[in-house]
NUTI-678220 format. One record per residue (C-alpha): residue number from 1; residue in one letter; x, y, z. Coordinates in steps of 0.1 Angstrom, whole numbers, padded with zeros to 4 digits. Example, Ala and Ser with C-alpha at 12.3 -4.5 7.8 and 13.67 -1.06 7.14 Angstrom:
2
<site><k>1</k><r>a</r><c1>0123</c1><c2>-0045</c2><c3>0078</c3></site>
<site><k>2</k><r>s</r><c1>0137</c1><c2>-0011</c2><c3>0071</c3></site>
This chain:
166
<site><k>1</k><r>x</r><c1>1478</c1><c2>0341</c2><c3>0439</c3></site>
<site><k>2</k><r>x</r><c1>1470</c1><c2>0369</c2><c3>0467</c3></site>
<site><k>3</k><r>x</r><c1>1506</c1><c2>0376</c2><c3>0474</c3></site>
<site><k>4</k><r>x</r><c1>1509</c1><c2>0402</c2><c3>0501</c3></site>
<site><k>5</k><r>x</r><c1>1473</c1><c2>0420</c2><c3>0492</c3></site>
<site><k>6</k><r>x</r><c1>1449</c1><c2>0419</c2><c3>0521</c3></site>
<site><k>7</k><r>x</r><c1>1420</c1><c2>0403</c2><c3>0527</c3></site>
<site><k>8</k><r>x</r><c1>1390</c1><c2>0423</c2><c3>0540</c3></site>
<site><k>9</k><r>x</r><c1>1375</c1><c2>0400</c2><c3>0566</c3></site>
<site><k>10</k><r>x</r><c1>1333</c1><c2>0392</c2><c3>0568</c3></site>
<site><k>11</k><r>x</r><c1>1313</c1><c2>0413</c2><c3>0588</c3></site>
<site><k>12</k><r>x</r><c1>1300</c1><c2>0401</c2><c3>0616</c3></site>
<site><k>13</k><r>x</r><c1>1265</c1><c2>0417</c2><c3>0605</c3></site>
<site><k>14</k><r>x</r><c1>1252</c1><c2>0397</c2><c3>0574</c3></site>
<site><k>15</k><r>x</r><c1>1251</c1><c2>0412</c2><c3>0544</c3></site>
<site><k>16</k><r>x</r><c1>1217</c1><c2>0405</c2><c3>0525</c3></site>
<site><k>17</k><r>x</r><c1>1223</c1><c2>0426</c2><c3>0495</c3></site>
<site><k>18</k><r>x</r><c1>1254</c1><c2>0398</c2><c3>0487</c3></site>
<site><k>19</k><r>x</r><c1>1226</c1><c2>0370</c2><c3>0486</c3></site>
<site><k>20</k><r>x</r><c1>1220</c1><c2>0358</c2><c3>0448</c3></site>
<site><k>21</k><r>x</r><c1>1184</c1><c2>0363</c2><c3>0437</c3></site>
<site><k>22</k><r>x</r><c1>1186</c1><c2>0326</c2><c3>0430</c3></site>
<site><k>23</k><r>x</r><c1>1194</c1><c2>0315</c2><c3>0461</c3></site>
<site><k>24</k><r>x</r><c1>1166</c1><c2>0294</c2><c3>0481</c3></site>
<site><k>25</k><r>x</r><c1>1162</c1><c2>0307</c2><c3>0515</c3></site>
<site><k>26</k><r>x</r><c1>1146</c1><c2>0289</c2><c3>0543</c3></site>
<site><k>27</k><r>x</r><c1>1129</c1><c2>0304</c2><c3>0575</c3></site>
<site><k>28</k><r>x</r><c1>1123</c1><c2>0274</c2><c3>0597</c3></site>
<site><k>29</k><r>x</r><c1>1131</c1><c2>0279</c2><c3>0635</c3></site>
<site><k>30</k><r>x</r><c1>1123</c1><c2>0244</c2><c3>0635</c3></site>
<site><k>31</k><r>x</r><c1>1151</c1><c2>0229</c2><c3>0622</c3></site>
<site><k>32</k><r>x</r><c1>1176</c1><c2>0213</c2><c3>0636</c3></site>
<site><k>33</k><r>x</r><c1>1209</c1><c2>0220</c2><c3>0613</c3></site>
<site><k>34</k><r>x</r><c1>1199</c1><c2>0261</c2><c3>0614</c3></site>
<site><k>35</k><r>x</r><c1>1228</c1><c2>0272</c2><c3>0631</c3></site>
<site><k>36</k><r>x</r><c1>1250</c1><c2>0260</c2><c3>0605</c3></site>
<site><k>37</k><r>x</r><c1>1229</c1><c2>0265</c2><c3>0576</c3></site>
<site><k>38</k><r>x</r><c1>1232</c1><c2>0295</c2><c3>0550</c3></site>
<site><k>39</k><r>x</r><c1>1198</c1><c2>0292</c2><c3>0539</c3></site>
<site><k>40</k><r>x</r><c1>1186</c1><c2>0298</c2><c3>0574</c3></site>
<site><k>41</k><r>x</r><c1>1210</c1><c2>0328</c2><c3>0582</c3></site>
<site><k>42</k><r>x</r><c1>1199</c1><c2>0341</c2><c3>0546</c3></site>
<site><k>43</k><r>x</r><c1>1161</c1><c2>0337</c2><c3>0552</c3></site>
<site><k>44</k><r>x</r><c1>1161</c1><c2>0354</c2><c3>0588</c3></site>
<site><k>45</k><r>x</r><c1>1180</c1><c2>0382</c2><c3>0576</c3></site>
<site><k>46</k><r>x</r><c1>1157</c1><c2>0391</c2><c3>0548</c3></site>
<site><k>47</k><r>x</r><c1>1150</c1><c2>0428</c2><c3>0549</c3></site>
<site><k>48</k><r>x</r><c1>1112</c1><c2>0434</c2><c3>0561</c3></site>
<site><k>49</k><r>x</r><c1>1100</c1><c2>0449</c2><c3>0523</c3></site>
<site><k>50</k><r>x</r><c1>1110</c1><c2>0415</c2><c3>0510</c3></site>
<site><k>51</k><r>x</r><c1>1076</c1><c2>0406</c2><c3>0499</c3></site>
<site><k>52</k><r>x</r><c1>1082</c1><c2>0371</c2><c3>0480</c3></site>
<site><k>53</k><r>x</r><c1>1112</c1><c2>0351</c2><c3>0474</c3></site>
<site><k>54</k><r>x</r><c1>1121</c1><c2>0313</c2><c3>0465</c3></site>
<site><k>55</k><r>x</r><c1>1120</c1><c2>0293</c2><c3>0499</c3></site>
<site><k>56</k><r>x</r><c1>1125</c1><c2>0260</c2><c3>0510</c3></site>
<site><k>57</k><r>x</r><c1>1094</c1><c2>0242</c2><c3>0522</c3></site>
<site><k>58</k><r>x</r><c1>1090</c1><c2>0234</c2><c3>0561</c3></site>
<site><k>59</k><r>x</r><c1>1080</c1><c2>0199</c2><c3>0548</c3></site>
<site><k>60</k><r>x</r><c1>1116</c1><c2>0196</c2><c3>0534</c3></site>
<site><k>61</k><r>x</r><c1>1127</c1><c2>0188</c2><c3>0567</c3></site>
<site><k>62</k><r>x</r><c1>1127</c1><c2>0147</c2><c3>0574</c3></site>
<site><k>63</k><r>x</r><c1>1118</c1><c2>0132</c2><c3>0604</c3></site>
<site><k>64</k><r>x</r><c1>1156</c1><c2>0122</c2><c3>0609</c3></site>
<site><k>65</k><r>x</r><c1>1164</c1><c2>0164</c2><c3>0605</c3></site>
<site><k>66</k><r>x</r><c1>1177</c1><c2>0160</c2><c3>0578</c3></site>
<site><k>67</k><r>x</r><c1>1175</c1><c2>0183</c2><c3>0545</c3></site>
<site><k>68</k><r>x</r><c1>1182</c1><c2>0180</c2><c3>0514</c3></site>
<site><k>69</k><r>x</r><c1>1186</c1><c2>0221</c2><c3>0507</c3></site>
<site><k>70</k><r>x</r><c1>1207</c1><c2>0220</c2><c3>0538</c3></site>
<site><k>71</k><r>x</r><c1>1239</c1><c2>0244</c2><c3>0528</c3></site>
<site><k>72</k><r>x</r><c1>1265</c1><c2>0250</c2><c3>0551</c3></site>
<site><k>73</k><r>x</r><c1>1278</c1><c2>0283</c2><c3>0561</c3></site>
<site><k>74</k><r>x</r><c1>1315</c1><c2>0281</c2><c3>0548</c3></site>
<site><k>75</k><r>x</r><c1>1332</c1><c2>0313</c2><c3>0539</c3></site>
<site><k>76</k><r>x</r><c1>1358</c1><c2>0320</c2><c3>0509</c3></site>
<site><k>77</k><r>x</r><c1>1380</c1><c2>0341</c2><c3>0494</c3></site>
<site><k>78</k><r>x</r><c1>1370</c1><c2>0362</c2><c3>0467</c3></site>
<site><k>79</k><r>x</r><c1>1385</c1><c2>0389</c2><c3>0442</c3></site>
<site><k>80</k><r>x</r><c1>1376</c1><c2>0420</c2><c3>0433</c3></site>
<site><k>81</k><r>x</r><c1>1388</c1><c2>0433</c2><c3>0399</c3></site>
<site><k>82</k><r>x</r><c1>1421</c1><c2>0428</c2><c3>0376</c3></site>
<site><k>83</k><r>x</r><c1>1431</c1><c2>0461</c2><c3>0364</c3></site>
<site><k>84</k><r>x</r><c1>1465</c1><c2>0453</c2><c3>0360</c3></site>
<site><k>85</k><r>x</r><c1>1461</c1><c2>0416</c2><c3>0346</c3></site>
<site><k>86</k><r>x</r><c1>1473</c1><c2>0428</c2><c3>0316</c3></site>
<site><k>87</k><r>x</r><c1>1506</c1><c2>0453</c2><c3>0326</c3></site>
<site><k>88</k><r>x</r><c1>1531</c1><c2>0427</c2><c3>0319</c3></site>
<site><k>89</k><r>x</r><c1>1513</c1><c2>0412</c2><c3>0288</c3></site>
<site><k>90</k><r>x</r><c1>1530</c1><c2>0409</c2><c3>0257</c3></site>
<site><k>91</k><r>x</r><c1>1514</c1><c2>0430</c2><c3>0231</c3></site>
<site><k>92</k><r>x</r><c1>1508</c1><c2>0399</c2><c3>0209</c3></site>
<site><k>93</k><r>x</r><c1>1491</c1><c2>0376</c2><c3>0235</c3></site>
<site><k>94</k><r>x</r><c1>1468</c1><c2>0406</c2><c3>0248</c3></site>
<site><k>95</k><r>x</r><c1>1438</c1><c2>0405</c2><c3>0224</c3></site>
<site><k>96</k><r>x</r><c1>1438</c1><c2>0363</c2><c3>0223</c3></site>
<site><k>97</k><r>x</r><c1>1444</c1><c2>0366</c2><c3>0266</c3></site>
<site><k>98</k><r>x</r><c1>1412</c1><c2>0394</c2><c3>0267</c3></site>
<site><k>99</k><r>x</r><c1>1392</c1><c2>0373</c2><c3>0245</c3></site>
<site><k>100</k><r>x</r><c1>1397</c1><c2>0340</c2><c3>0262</c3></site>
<site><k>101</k><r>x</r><c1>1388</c1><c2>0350</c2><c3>0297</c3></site>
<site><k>102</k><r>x</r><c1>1358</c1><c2>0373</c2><c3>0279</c3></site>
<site><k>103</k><r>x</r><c1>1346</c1><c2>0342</c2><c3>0267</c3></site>
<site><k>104</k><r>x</r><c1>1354</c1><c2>0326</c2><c3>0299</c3></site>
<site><k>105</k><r>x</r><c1>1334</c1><c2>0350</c2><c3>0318</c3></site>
<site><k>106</k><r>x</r><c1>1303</c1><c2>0349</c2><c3>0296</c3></site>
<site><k>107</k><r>x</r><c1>1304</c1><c2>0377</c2><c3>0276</c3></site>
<site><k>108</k><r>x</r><c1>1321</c1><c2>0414</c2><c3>0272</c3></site>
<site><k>109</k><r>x</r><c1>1294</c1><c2>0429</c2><c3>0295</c3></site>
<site><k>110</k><r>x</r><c1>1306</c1><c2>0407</c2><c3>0329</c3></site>
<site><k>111</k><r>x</r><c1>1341</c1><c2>0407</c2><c3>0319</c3></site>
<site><k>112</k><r>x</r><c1>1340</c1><c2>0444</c2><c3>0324</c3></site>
<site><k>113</k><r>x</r><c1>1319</c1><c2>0441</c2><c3>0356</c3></site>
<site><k>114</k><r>x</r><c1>1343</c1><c2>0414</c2><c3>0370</c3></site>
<site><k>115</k><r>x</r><c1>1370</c1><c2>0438</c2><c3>0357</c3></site>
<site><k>116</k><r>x</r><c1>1361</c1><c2>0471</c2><c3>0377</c3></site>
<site><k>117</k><r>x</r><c1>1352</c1><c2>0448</c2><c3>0407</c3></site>
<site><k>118</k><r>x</r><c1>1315</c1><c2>0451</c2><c3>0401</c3></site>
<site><k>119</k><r>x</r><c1>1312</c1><c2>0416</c2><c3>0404</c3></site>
<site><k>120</k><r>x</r><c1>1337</c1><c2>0390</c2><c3>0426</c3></site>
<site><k>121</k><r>x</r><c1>1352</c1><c2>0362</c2><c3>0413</c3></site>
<site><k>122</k><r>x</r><c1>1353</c1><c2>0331</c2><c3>0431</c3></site>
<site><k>123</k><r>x</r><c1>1382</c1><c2>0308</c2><c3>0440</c3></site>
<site><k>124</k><r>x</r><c1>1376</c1><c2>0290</c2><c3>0412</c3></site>
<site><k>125</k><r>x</r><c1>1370</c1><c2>0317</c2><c3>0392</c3></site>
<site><k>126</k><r>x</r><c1>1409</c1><c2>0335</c2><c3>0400</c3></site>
<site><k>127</k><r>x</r><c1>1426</c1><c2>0297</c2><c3>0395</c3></site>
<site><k>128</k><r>x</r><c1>1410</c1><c2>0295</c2><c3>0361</c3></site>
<site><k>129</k><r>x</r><c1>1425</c1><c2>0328</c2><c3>0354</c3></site>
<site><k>130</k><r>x</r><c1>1456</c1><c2>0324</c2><c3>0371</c3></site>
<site><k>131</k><r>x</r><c1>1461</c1><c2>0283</c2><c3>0355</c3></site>
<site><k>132</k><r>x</r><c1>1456</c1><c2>0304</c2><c3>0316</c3></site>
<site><k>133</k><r>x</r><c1>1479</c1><c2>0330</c2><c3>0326</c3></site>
<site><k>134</k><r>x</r><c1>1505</c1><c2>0303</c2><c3>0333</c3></site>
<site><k>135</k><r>x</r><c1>1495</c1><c2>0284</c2><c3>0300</c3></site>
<site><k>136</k><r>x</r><c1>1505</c1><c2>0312</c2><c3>0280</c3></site>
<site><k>137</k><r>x</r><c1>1538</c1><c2>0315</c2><c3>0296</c3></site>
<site><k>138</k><r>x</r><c1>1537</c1><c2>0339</c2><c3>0319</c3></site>
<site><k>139</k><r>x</r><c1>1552</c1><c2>0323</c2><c3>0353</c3></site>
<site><k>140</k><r>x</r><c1>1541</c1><c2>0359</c2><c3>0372</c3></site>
<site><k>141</k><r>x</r><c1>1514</c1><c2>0352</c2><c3>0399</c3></site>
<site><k>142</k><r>x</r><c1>1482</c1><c2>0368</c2><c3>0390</c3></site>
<site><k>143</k><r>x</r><c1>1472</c1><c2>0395</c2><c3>0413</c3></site>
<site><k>144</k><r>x</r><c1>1438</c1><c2>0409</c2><c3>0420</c3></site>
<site><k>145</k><r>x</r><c1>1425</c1><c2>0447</c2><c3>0430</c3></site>
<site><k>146</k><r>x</r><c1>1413</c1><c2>0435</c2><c3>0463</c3></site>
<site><k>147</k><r>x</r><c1>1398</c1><c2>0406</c2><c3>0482</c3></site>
<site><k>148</k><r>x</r><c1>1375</c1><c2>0399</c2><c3>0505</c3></site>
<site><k>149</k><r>x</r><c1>1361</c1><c2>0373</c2><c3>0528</c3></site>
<site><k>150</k><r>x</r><c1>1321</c1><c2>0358</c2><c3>0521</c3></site>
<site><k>151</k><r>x</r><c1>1296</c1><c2>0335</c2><c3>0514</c3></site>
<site><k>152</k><r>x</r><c1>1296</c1><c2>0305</c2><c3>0494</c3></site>
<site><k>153</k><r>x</r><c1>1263</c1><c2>0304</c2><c3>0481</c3></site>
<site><k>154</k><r>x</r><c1>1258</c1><c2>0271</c2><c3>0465</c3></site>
<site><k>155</k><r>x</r><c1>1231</c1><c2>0271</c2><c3>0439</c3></site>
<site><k>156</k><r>x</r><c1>1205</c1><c2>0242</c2><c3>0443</c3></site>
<site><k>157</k><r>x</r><c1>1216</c1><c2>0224</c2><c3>0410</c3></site>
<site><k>158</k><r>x</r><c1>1250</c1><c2>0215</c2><c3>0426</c3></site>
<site><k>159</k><r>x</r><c1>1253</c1><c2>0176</c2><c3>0430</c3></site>
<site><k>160</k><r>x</r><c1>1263</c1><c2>0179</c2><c3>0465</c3></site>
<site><k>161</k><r>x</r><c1>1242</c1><c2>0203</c2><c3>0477</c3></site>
<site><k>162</k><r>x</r><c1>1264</c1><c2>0223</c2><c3>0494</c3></site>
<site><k>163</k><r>x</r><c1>1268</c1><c2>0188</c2><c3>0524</c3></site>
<site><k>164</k><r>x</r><c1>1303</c1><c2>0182</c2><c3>0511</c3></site>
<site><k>165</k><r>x</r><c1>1328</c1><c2>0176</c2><c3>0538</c3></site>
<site><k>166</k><r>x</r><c1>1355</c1><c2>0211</c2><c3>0535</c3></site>
């Protein structure tokens, strides 16, 4: 999928503006999985004007140090942008292709974002894309505008909640 495009790496200063507003943070020192835990490394790097935000409870934290908002710090892959999805399109499949992954991305407003690189698609996201690509017969491997290394945020509804094994 990324042929020979290459990947900007994570900085080694985090990054708080890439946070989701939705994410749960979690500030205590006290734990004892905080040094691999994205909550933790998101909370402590909130920037000073933060004023309120959704945070996990110090009482969350079980007497066996365990935590059930616990999410591991793994990175990923993500994609910036598909300006040239459509260059080798065949001018009958284009408007059923657009309006598929349109639809796919929830709507005309954050297809375009996720378009211009606004917004990054996830792994998931560019195999979905890639996988309907292919389903249309086009065996061409989809590339992206750019990618770059970062977070998986993993939203609190996920069944696992983010302690799955990589």
């Amino acid at each position: 999928m990324k042929n020979n495009y290459v990947t900007v790496p994570l900085s080694a200063e985090f990054d708080f503006s890439k946070v989701p507003s939705w994410y749960v943070l979690c500030t205590n020192s006290q734990c004892p999985q905080r040094d691999g835990c994205l909550r933790y490394l998101a909370g402590t790097n909130a920037p000073e004007q933060l004023e309120t935000g959704l945070c996990v409870m110090p009482k969350m934290l079980k007497d066996d140090g365990q935590c059930r908002w616990f999410d591991r710090r793994r990175v990923q892959v993500y994609a910036s942008g598909f300006s040239r999805l459509y260059d080798r399109v065949l001018k009958a499949d284009y408007t059923r292709m657009r309006k598929h992954i349109t639809a796919y991305l929830h709507g005309a407003k954050t297809y375009y974002q996720y378009m211009r690189g606004e917004r990054l698609l996830t792994p998931e996201q560019q195999q979905y894309i890639s996988n309907y690509v292919k389903s249309c017969g086009y065996e061409w491997d989809v590339c992206f505008d750019r990618y770059e290394e970062g977070y998986a945020y993993h939203h609190p509804d996920d069944a696992d909640g983010g302690q799955h094994a990589e």
